[in-house]
C-alpha positions in Angstrom: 91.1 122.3 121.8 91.7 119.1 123.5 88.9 117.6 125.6 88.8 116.4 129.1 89.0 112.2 129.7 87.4 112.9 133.0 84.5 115.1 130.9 84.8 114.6 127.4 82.5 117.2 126.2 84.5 120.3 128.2 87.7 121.3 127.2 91.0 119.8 129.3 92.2 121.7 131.9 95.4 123.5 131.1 97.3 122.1 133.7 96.0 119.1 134.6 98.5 117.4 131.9 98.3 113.5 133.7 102.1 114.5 135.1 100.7 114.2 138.9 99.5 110.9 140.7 95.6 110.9 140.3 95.4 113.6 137.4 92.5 112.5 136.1 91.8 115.9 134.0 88.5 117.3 136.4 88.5 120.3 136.9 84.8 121.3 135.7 85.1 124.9 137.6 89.0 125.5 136.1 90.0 126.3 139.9 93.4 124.5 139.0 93.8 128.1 136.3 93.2 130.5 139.6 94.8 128.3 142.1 98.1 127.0 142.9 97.6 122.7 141.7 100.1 122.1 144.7 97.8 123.8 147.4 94.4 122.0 145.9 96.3 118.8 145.7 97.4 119.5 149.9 93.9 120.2 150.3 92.6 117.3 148.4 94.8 114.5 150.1 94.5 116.5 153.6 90.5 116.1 153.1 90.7 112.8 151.6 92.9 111.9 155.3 90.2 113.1 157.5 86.8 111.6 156.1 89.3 108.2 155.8 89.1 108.4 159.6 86.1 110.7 160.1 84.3 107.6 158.5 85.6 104.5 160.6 84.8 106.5 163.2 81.5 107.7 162.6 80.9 103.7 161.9 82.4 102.6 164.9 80.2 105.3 166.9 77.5 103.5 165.4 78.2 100.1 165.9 78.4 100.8 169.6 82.1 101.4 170.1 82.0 104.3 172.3 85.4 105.8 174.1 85.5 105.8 178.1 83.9 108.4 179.7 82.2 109.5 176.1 78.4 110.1 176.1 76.6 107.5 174.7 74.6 109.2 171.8 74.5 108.5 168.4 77.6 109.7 165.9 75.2 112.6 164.6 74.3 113.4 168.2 78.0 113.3 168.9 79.2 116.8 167.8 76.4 118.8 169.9 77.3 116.5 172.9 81.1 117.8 172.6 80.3 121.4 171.9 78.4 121.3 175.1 80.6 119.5 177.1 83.9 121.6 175.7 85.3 118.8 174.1 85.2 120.6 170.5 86.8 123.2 171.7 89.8 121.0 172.7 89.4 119.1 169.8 89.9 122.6 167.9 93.2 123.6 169.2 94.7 120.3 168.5 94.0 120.5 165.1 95.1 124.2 165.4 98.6 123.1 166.5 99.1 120.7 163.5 97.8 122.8 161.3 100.6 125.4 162.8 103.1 123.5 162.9 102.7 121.8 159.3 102.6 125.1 158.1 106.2 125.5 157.2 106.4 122.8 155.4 103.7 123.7 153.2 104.9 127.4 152.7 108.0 126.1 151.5 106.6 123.9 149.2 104.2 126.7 148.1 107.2 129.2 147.4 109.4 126.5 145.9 112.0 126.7 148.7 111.8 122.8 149.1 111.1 120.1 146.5 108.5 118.6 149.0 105.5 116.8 147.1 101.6 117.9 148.2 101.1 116.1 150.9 104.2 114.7 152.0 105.3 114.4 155.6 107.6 111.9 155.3 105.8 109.7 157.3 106.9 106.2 155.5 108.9 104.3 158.4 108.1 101.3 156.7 109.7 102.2 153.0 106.4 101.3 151.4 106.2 104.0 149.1 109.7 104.0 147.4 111.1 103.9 144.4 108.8 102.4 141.9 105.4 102.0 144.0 106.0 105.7 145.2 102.8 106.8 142.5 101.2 103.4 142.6 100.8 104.5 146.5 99.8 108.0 146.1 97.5 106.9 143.3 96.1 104.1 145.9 95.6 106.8 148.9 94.0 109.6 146.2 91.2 107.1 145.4 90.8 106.3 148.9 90.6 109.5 150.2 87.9 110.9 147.1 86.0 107.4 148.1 86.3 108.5 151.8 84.9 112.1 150.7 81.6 110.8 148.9 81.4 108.0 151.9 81.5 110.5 154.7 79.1 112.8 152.9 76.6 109.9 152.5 76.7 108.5 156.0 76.0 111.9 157.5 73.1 112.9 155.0 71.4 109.5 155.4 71.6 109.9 159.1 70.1 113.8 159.2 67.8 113.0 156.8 66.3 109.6 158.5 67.8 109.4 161.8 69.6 105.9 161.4 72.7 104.8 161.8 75.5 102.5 160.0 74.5 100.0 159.6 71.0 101.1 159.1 69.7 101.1 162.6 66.6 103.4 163.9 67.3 106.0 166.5 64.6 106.5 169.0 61.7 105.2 166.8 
């Protein structure tokens, strides 16, 4: 039995072998056994995207930065303020069409049509991530997005949970 680096005192996942950027070996559930590694890693770096930008923004919010014609509440005020005003709903659909129309893309992937890494949209006008610094990138924008994940989750509790913002500021106290 060969033991997890990530948890040394649980056995290594199967298929987490260190072959894929960020393979780290955690898997303390074994949902890489159950479920396809390329369709957790998609979800992984399409999380890891959003709370990237769901957290600047929720700063920003904060910090006063408010869009035109925006209410001006507070970023965990914000999503009741769209539901109301329909805004969400917009928001929704938007998604909805990327979502649609990345689909392909990941289908093929999935079924092994298309040689297409997790995550990939080829969305490097630049060339920043070829050749050589190709994983040293996707390493780079793994950590981010994990960081992101924990950041996001920690600015939103600690505003629920004490009604402040980010920087700590009170709300109506």
């Amino acid at each position: 039995m060969i033991k997890s680096k990530a948890i040394p005192f649980l056995e290594a996942p199967p298929l987490l072998d260190g072959s894929m950027p960020g393979d780290r070996g955690f898997d303390p559930f074994d949902l890489s056994s159950g479920i396809d590694i390329k369709w957790l890693r998609e979800a992984e770096l399409k999380h890891g995207r959003v709370c990237m930008i769901a957290w600047a923004g929720w700063v920003a919010v904060d910090l006063g930065l408010i869009a035109p014609g925006a209410p001006k509440v507070s970023s965990l005020e914000a999503h009741d303020a769209a539901v109301k005003s329909g805004a969400m709903l917009f928001l929704l659909g938007l998604i909805g069409c990327f979502e649609a129309v990345s689909y392909p893309a990941v289908a093929d992937m999935m079924s092994g049509e298309s040689d297409r890494e997790p995550g990939d949209f080829c969305l490097d006008p630049f060339g920043w991530a070829k050749g050589d610094k190709l994983r040293m990138r996707q390493e780079q924008e793994l950590e981010h997005g994990r960081l992101a994940m924990l950041a996001f989750s920690g600015v939103v509790t600690q505003s629920a949970l004490f009604n402040v913002g980010f920087p700590y500021q009170s709300f109506g106290q």
